[in-house]
C-alpha positions as CSV (number, residue, x, y, z in Angstrom):
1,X,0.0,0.0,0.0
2,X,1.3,3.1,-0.5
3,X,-0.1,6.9,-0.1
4,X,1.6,10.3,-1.2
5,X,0.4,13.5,1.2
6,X,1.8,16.6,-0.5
7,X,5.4,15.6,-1.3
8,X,5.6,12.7,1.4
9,X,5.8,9.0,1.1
10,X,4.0,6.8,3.2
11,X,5.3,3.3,3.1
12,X,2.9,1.0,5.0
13,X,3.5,-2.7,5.1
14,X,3.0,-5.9,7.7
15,X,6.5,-7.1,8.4
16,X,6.4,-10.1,6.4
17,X,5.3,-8.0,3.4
18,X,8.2,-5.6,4.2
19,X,10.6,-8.5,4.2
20,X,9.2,-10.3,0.9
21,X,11.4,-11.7,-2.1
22,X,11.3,-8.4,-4.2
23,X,12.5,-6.4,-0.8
24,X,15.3,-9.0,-0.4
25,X,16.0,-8.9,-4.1
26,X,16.6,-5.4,-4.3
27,X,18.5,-5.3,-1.3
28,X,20.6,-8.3,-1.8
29,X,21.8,-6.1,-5.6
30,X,21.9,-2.5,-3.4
31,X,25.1,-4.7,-1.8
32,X,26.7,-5.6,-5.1
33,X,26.7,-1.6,-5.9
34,X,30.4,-0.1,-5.5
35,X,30.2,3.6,-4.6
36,X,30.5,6.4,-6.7
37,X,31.1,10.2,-5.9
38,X,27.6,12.4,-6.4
39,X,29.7,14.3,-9.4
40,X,30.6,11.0,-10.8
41,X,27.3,9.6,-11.0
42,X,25.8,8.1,-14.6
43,X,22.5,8.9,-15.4
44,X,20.1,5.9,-16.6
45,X,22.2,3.1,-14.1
46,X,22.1,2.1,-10.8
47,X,24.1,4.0,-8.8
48,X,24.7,4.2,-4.9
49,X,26.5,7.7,-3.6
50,X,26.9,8.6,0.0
51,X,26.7,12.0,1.7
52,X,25.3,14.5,3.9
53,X,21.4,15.4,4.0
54,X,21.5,18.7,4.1
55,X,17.8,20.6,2.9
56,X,14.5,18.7,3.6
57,X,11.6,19.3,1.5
58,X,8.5,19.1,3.3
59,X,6.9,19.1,7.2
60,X,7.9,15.5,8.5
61,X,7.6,14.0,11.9
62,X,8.3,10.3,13.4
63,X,5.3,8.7,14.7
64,X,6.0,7.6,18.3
65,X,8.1,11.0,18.9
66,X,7.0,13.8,17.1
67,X,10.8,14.2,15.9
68,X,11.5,16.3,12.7
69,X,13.5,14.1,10.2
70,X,14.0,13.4,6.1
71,X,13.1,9.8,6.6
72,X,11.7,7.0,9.4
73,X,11.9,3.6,9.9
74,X,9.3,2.1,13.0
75,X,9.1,-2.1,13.5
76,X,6.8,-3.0,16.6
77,X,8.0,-6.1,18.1
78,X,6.6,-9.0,19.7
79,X,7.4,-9.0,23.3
80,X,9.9,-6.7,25.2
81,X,12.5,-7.1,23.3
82,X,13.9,-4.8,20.8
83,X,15.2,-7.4,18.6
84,X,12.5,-9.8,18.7
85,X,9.6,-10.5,16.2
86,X,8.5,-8.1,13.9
87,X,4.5,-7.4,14.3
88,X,4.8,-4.6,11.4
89,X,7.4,-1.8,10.3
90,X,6.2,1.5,9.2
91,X,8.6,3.6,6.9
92,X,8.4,7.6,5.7
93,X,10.2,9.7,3.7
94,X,10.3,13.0,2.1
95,X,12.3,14.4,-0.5
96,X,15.7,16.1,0.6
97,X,18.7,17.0,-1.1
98,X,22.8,15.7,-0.2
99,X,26.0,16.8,-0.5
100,X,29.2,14.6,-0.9
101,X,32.3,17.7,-1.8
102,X,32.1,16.5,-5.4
103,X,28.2,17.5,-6.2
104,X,24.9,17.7,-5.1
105,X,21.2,15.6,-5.5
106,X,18.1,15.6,-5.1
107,X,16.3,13.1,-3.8
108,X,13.0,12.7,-4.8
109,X,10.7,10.4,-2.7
110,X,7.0,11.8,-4.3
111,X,7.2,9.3,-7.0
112,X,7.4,6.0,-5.3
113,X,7.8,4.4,-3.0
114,X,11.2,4.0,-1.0
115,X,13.0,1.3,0.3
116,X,13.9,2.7,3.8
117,X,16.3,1.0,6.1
118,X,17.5,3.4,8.9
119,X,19.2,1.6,12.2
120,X,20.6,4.9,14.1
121,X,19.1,7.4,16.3
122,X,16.5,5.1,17.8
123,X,13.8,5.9,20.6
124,X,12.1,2.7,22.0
125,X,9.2,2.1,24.0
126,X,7.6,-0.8,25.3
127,X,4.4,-1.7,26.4
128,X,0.7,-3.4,25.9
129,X,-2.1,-2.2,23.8
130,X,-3.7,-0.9,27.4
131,X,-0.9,1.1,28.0
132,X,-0.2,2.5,24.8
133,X,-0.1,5.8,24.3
134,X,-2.0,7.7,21.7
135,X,1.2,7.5,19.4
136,X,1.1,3.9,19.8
137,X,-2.0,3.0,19.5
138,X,-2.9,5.3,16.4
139,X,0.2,3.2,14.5
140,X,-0.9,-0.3,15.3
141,X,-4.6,1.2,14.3
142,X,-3.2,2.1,11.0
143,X,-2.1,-1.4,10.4
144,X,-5.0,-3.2,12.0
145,X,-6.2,-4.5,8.2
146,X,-2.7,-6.1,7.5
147,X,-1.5,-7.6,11.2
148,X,-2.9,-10.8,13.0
149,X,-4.9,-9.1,15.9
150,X,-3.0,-8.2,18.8
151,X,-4.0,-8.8,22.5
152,X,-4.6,-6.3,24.6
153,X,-2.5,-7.4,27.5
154,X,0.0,-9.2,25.0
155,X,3.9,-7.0,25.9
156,X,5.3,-5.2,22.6
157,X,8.7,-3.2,22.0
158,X,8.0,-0.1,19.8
159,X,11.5,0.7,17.9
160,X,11.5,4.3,16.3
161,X,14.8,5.2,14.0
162,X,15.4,8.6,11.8
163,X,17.7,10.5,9.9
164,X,17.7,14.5,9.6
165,X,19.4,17.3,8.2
166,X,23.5,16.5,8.7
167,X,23.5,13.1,9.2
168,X,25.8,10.7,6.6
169,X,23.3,8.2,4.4
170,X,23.9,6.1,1.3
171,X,21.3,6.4,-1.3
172,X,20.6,3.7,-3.9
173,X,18.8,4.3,-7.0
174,X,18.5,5.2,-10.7
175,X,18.8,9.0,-11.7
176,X,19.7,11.6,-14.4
177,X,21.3,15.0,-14.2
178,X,19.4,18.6,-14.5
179,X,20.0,22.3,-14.3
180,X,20.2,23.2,-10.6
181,X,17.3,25.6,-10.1
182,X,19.2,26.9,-6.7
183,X,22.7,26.8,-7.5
184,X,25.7,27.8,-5.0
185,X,29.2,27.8,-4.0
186,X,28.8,23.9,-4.8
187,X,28.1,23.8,-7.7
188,X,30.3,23.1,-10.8
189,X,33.2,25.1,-12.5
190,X,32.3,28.7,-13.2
191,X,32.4,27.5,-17.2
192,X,30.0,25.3,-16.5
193,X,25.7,25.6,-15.4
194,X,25.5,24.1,-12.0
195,X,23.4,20.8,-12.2
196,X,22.5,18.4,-9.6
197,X,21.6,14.6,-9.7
198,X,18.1,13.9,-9.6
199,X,17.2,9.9,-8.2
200,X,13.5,9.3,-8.0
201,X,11.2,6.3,-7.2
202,X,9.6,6.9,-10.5
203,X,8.1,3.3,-11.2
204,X,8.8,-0.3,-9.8
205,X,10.0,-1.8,-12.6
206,X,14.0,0.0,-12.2
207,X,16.6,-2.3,-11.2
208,X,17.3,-0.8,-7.8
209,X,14.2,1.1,-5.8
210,X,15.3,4.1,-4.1
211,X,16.8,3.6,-1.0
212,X,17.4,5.0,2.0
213,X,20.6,3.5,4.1
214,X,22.6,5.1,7.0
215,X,24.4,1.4,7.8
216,X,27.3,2.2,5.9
217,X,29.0,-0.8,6.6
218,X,26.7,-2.1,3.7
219,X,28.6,0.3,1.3
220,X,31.4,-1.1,-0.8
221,X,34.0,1.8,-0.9
């Protein structure tokens, strides 16, 4: 399922739909990607560049918290332990440009739907569906349809991770190059019109989704 609010991606899945073959496809050929500098980048092929999110289109909060970020990842888990079961996951994004010292991007996340895998900055909280805030409760409500029905007194870990304006992430994804409508001292050589990359989730059927990572250990240098 997916929904688009002005600019924002909403991507709402059960956990075992999150974690189906065409998830672990795409992630299992993100891996075989070697890195590539932002200026470097080839339009039309899959690419995966690393840097710095610095301007975030959009008004985006994370659920449980209220925290202003670029992108969320939420998994609820079964029982009180942060690494246990996954009930459902819960993943947002909104467009935002980066910055690597050799060029800039644009991220575009109003055209898809993302592939959003974010393990730092996490909040967790823990708790049954009687004690469950409204934060809680309105997130498993959202996913009633899709989930086995939880009960009330059953103990669940609620696991909330972002990234925001500064922080380092790797973005995989297919994308072209354009005139930079808001060019600065980053830009290219003064010869030279300052473009930016543009990758977009613009249908399913690329090779590599658009993804979201800020587990750089996955990155092949």
């Amino acid at each position: 399922m997916e929904v688009v609010l002005a600019g924002i991606v909403v991507a709402v899945t059960a956990a075992a739909a999150h974690f189906s073959s065409p998830a672990r496809r795409a992630l299992y050929r993100i891996r075989r990607l070697r890195r590539v500098d932002i200026g470097g980048a080839r339009e039309g092929t899959p690419v995966l560049i690393v840097g710095r999110i610095q301007e975030v289109s959009g008004s985006l909060e994370a659920p449980l918290t209220g925290r202003p970020c670029a992108a969320y990842d939420v998994v609820v888990r079964a029982g009180n332990d942060p690494f246990g079961p996954s009930v459902l996951r819960e993943a947002m994004a909104t467009s935002f440009t980066l910055r690597d010292g050799t060029g800039k991007a644009l991220i575009r996340m109003d055209l898809g739907v993302p592939l959003v895998r974010i393990r730092g900055v996490a909040r967790q909280r823990a708790g049954t569906m009687l004690s469950a805030d409204r934060a809680m409760a309105a997130l498993v409500a959202r996913h009633a349809p899709r989930i086995r029905p939880l009960s009330l007194r059953s103990p669940l870990a609620f696991v909330e991770h972002i990234v925001d304006r500064g922080d380092e992430v790797a973005i995989a994804g297919v994308g072209g190059w354009e005139a930079d409508p808001e060019p600065d001292a980053h830009g290219l050589g003064y010869r030279e019109a300052p473009r930016r990359f543009v990758v977009a989730a613009r249908t399913r059927g690329l090779p590599v989704p658009v993804c979201v990572l800020d587990d750089l250990a996955l990155v092949r240098g």
